[in-house]
C-alpha positions in Angstrom: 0.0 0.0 0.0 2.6 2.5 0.9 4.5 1.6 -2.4 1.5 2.4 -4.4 0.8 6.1 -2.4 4.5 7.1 -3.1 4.2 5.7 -7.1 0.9 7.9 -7.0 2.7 10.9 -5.2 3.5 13.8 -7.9 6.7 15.9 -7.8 6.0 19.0 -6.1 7.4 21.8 -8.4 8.9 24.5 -5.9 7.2 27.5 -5.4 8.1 31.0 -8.0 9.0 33.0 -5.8 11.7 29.9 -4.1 12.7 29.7 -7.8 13.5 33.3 -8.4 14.8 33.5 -4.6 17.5 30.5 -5.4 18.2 32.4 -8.9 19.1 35.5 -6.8 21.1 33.5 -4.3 23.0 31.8 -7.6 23.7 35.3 -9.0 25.2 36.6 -5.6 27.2 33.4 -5.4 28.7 34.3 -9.0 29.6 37.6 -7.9 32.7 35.9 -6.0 34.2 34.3 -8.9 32.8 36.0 -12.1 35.7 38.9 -12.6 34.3 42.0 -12.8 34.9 44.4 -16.0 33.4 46.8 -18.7 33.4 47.6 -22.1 34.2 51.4 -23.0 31.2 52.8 -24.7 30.6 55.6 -26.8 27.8 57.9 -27.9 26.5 57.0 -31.6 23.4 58.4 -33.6 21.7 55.3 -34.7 19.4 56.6 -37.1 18.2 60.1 -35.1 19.2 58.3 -31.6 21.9 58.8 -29.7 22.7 55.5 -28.5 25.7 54.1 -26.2 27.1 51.5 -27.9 30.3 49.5 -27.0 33.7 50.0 -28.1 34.9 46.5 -29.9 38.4 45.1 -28.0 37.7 48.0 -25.0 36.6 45.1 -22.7 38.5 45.5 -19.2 39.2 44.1 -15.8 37.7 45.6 -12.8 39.9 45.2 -9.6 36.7 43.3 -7.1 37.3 46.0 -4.3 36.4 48.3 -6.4 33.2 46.7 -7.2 30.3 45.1 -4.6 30.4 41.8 -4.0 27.1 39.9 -2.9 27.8 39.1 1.1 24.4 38.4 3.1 23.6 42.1 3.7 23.7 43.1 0.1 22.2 39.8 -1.1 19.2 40.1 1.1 19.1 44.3 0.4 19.0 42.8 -3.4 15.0 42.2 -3.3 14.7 45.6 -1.5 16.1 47.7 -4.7 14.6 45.2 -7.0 11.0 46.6 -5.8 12.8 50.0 -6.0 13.8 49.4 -9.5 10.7 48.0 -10.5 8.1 50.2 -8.7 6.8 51.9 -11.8 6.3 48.1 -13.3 4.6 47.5 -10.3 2.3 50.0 -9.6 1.2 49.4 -13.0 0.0 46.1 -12.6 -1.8 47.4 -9.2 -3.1 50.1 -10.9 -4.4 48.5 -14.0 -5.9 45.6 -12.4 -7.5 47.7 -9.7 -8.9 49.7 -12.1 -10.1 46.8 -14.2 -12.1 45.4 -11.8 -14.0 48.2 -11.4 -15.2 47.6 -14.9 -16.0 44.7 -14.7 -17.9 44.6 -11.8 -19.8 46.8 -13.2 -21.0 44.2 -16.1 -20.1 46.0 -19.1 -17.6 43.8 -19.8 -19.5 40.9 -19.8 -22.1 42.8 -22.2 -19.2 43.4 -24.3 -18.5 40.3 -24.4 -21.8 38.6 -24.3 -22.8 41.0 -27.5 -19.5 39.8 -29.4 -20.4 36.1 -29.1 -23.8 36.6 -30.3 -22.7 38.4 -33.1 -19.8 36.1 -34.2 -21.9 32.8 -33.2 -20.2 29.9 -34.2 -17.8 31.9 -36.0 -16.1 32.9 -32.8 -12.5 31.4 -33.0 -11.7 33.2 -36.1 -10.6 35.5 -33.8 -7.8 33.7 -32.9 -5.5 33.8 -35.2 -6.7 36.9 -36.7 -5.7 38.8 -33.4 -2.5 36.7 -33.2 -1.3 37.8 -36.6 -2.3 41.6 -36.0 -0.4 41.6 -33.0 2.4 40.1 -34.2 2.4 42.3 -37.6 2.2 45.9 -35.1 5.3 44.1 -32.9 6.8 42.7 -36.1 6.9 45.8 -38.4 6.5 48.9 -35.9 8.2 47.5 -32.5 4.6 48.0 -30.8 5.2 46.0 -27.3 4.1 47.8 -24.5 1.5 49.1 -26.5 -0.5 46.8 -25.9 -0.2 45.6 -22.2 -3.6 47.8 -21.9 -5.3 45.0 -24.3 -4.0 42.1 -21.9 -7.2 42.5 -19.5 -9.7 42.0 -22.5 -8.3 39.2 -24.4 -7.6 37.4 -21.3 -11.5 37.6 -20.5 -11.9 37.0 -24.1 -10.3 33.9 -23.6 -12.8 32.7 -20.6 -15.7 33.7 -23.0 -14.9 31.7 -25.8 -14.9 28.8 -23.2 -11.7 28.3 -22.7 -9.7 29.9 -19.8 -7.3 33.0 -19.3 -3.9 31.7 -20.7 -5.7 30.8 -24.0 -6.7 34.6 -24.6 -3.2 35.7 -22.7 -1.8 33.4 -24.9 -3.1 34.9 -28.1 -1.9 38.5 -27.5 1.6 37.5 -25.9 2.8 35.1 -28.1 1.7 37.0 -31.1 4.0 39.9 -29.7 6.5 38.7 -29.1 6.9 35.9 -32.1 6.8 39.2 -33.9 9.6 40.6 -32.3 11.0 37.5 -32.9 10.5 37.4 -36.4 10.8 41.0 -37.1 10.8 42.5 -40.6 11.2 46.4 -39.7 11.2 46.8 -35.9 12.6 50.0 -35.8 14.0 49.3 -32.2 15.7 46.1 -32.7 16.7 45.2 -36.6 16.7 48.9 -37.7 19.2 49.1 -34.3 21.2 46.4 -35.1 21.8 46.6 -39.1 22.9 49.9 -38.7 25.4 49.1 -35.7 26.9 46.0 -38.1 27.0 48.2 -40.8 24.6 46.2 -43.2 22.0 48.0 -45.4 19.0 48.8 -43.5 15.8 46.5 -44.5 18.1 43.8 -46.3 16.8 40.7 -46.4 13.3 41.4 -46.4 11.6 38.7 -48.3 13.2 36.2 -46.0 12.8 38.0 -42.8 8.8 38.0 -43.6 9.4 33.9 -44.5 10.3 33.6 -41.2 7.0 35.5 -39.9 4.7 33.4 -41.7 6.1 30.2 -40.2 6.0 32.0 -36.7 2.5 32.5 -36.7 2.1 28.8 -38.7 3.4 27.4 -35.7 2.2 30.0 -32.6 -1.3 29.5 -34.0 -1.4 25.5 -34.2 -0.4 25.9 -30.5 -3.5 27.9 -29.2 -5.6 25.8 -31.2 -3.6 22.5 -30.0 -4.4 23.8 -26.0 -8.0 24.8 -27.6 -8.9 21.4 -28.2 -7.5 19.7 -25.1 -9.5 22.3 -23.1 -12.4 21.0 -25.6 -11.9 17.3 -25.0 -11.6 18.1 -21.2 -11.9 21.4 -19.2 -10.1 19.8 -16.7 -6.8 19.9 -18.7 -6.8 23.7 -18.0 -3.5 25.1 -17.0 -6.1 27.7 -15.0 -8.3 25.7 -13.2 -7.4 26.3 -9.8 -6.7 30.1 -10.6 -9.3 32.4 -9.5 -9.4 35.6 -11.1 -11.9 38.2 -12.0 -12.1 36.8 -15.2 -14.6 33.5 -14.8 -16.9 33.8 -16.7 -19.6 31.2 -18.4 -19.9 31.4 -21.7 -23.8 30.7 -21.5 -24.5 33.1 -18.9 -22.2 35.7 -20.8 -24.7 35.5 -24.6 -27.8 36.0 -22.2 -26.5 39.1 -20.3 -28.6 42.1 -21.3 -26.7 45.2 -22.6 -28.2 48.5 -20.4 -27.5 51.9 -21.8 -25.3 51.9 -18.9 -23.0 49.3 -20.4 -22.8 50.9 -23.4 -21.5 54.3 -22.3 -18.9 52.0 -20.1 -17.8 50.3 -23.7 -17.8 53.8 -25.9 -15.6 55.2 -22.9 -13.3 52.1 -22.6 -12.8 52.4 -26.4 -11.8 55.9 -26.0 -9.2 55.1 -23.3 -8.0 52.5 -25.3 -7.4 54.6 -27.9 -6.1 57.5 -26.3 -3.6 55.0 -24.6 -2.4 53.3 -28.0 -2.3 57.3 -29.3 -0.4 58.2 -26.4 2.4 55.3 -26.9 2.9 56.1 -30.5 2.8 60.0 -30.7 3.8 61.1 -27.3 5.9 58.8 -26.1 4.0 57.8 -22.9 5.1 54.7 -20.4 3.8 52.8 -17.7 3.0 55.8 -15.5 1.2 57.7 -18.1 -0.6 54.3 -19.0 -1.7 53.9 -15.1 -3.2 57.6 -15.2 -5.4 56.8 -17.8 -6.5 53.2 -16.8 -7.5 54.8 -13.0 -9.8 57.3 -15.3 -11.1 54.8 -17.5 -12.2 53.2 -14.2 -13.2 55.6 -11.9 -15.4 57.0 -15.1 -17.3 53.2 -15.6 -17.9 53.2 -12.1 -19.5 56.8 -11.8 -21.8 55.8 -14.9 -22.7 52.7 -13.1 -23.8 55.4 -10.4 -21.1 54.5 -7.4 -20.5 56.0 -4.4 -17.0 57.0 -3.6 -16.2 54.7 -0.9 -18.4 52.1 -3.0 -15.3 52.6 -6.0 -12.5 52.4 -3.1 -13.6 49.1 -2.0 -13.8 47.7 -5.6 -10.6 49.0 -6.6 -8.5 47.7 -3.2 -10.1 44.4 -3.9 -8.4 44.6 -7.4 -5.5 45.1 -6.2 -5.8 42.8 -3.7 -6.3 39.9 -5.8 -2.6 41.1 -7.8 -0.2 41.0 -5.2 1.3 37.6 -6.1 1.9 38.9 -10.0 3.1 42.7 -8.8 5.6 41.4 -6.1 7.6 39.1 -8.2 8.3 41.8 -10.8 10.2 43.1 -8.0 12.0 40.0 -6.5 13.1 39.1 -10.4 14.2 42.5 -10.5 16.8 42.1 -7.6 18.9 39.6 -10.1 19.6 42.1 -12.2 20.5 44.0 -9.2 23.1 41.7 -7.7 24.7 41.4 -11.2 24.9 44.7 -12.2 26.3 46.3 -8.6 29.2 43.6 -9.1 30.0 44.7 -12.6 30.1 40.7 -14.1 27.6 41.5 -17.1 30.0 42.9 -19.7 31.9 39.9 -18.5 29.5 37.2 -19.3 29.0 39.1 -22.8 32.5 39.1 -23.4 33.2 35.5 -22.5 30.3 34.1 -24.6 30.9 36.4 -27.6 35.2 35.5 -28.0 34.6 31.9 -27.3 33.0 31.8 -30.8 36.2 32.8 -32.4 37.7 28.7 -32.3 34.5 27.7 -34.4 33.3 26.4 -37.7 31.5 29.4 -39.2 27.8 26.9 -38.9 28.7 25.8 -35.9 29.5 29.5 -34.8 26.3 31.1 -35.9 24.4 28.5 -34.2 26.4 29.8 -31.1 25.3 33.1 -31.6 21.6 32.2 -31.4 22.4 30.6 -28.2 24.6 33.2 -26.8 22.3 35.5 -27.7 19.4 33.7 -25.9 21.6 33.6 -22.9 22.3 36.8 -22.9 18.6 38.1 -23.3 18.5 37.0 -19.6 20.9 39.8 -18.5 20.3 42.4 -20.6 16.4 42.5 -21.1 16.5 45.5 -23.5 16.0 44.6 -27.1 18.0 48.0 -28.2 20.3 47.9 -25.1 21.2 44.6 -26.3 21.8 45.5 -29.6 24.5 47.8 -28.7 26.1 46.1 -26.3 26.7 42.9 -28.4 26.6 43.6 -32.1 29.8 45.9 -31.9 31.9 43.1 -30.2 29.7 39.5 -32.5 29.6 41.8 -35.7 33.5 41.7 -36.2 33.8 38.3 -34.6 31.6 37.1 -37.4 33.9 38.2 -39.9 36.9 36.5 -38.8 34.6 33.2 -38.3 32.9 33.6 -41.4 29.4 34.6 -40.2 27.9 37.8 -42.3 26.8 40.6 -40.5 23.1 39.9 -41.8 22.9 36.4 -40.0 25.1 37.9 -36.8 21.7 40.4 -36.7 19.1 37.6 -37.6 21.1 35.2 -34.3 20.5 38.6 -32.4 16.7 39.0 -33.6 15.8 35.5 -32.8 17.7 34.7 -29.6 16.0 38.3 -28.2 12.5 37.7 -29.0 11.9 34.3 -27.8 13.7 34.7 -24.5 11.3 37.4 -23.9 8.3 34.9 -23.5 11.5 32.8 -20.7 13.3 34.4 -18.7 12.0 35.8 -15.4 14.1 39.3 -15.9 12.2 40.2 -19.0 8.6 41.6 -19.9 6.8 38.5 -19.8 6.9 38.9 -16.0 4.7 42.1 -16.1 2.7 41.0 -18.8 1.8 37.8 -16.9 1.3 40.3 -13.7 -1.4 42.4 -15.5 -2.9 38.8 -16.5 -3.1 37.7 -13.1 -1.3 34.7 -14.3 0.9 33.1 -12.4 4.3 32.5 -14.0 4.8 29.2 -13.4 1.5 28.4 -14.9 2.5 30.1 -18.3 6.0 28.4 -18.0 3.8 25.1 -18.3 2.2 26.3 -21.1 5.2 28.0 -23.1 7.8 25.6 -22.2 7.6 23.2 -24.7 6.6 25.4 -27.4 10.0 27.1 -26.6 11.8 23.9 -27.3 9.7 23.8 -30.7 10.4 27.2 -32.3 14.0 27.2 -31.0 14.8 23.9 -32.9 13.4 25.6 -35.8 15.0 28.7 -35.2 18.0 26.8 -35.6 16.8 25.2 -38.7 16.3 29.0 -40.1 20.3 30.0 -39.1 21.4 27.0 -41.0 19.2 27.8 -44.1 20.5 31.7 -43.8 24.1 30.3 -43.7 23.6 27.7 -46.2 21.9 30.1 -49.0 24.8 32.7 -47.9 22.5 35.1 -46.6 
């Protein structure tokens, strides 16, 4: 009997925040045997930007006293500054999800919903991958990214309403970003960025670069449908279904809620919001605290139509915000990796050690170690841009003496930084999945896999790039 309850007994996967904590500790450890350094960098103009971009060969050796180790004071203090350096992030995700759940208390969002579904009928899952490929195409030809974190609330309740769960509709505005950034074709913050740091004509390549799309969204769209129909064979396979959040919602119950005039002056002034904020991103180069302001408006507004008191809309909100603080507190603790790393100097290190070890290679083999080192390096330097000039300067010329062109040094770069994004716990997919009210060990489940997936074929694409001579 006892043999059969320990056969039966499942592998308890650690808790997030014990993963991120032992990540931290693992990054303070490093501090004590990494050598410290920096690159020289310089002030470029990268197409009407003034970038700093490193200096190839300036990489030196920082003396450790002159750097901060991680003891136990500064490796505990680590967490500390990583809320500090992280607070806008954070009060985002309280904000936005506080005043989201004044909406939808309020039921207009289940109207909305409810009148979509009617309208669409059996129809509905077109919009799958028609929002997937839209997504992907603003990420993929404009750089639009945190544009649309204000879009996460709906599609996730989108996804409940075409009965499935959350990560199905997270799922569909997430990965369609970001395998658009992935498979970029004119991202003026990543490709434009890095061509003209390599030196290679801007927009080369184009025809292949939008091959590369089209297989993306082949393969991110077979993989919502794929978790689609397990969800359809069985509800309980649901990646969500012991996650409360304010979006569970019945898809029967949603296409027989009755639309009030209430609900539609909600909708008209959520659409103006939205489109204010997507304005706002685009024209006047607004952020997360400009995206907040108008989110707390857009709330406080649909609960004043809805005819709230003020202390009514407090209680509403706080409970929002309540319901976040697992998703807005590990922003923070994943922020205090960066932290340890950063105060000890060992980043240009690691960049520099993983980009000259490609020098002994076969030029194949080498740009297959770009992708990788790329990917690697995604976790410790989170900025698609920043990235770009920290480690084109120093793989551009690298590539040369190996035999790697410039255009498929860019293309590793490209890849290797898009698809981390949906990985590591230092980039956006930690706020995105914080605004979600997804945990991020529930999307790891989900992404995981697919991750092995596109990187093989990611791989498959470098080897075609170097065979054709690209």
């Amino acid at each position: 009997m006892d043999l059969e309850v320990k056969e039966k007994k499942k592998v308890k996967v650690p808790h997030v925040y014990v993963i991120v904590f032992f990540l931290v500790l693992i990054a303070a450890i490093s501090t004590w045997f990494i050598p410290s350094g920096e690159f020289e960098y310089e002030e470029i103009n990268v197409n009407g930007v003034v970038r700093n971009v490193a200096v190839p060969g300036s990489y030196k050796i920082i003396p450790k006293e002159e750097t901060t180790r991680a003891g136990l004071i500064e490796f505990m203090s680590s967490f500390h500054k990583g809320m500090i350096n992280n607070a806008e992030v954070m009060m985002l995700i309280f904000i936005v999800n506080g005043a989201f759940a004044l909406i939808v208390k309020t039921g207009a969002f289940h109207a909305m919903l409810g009148s979509l579904l009617r309208k669409l009928g059996n129809k509905s899952k077109i919009i799958i991958p028609v929002f997937f490929v839209l997504f992907g195409l603003g990420a993929s030809l404009f750089g639009m990214n945190n544009e649309y974190n204000g879009l996460i609330p709906i599609f996730v309740g989108l996804g409940t309403a075409l009965g499935y769960d959350a990560m199905l509709g997270f799922a569909i505005i997430e990965l369609g970003r970001s395998l658009g950034f992935a498979a970029a074709i004119m991202n003026p913050f990543t490709i434009v960025v890095a061509q003209s740091i390599a030196g290679v004509p801007i927009y080369s390549n184009t025809p292949f670069r939008i091959g590369i799309f089209i297989v993306f969204n082949i393969i991110g769209i077979y993989w919502i449908f794929r978790y689609a129909r397990k969800l359809e064979k069985d509800p309980a396979n649901s990646l969500m279904k012991d996650e409360e959040t304010m979006f569970s919602f019945d898809r029967e119950e949603l296409i027989e809620y009755e639309v009030t005039n209430k609900h539609i002056l909600i909708f008209i002034e959520m659409l103006l919001a939205l489109l204010l904020i997507m304005y706002g991103f685009i024209k006047l180069e607004w952020g997360s605290i400009e995206l907040s302001g108008i989110f707390l408006l857009m709330g406080i507004i649909a609960a004043l139509i809805n005819g709230w008191s003020p202390n009514k809309i407090a209680e509403e909100f706080i409970e929002g915000c309540r319901n976040i603080v697992y998703g807005a507190l590990i922003v923070g603790f994943a922020g205090a990796i960066l932290v340890v790393l950063k105060e000890a100097q060992v980043i240009d290190t690691i960049v520099n050690f993983m980009g000259s070890s490609l020098g002994r290679f076969h030029p194949a083999i080498a740009a297959q170690g770009m992708l990788f080192i790329q990917t690697i390096i995604n976790f410790f330097i989170p900025s698609g841009s920043g990235q770009a000039a920290t480690v084109i300067p120093m793989m551009a010329p690298i590539g040369d003496l190996v035999g790697v062109s410039r255009e498929i040094t860019v293309l590793a770069y490209q890849m290797g930084d898009g698809l981390s994004n949906l990985l590591w716990p230092t980039c956006g997919i930690v706020t995105a999945c914080g605004i979600a009210g997804i945990p991020i060990d529930k999307w790891w489940k989900f992404f995981i896999p697919l991750f092995g997936i596109m990187y093989v074929m990611q791989m498959i694409i470098i080897f075609i790039a170097t065979a054709v001579g690209m």
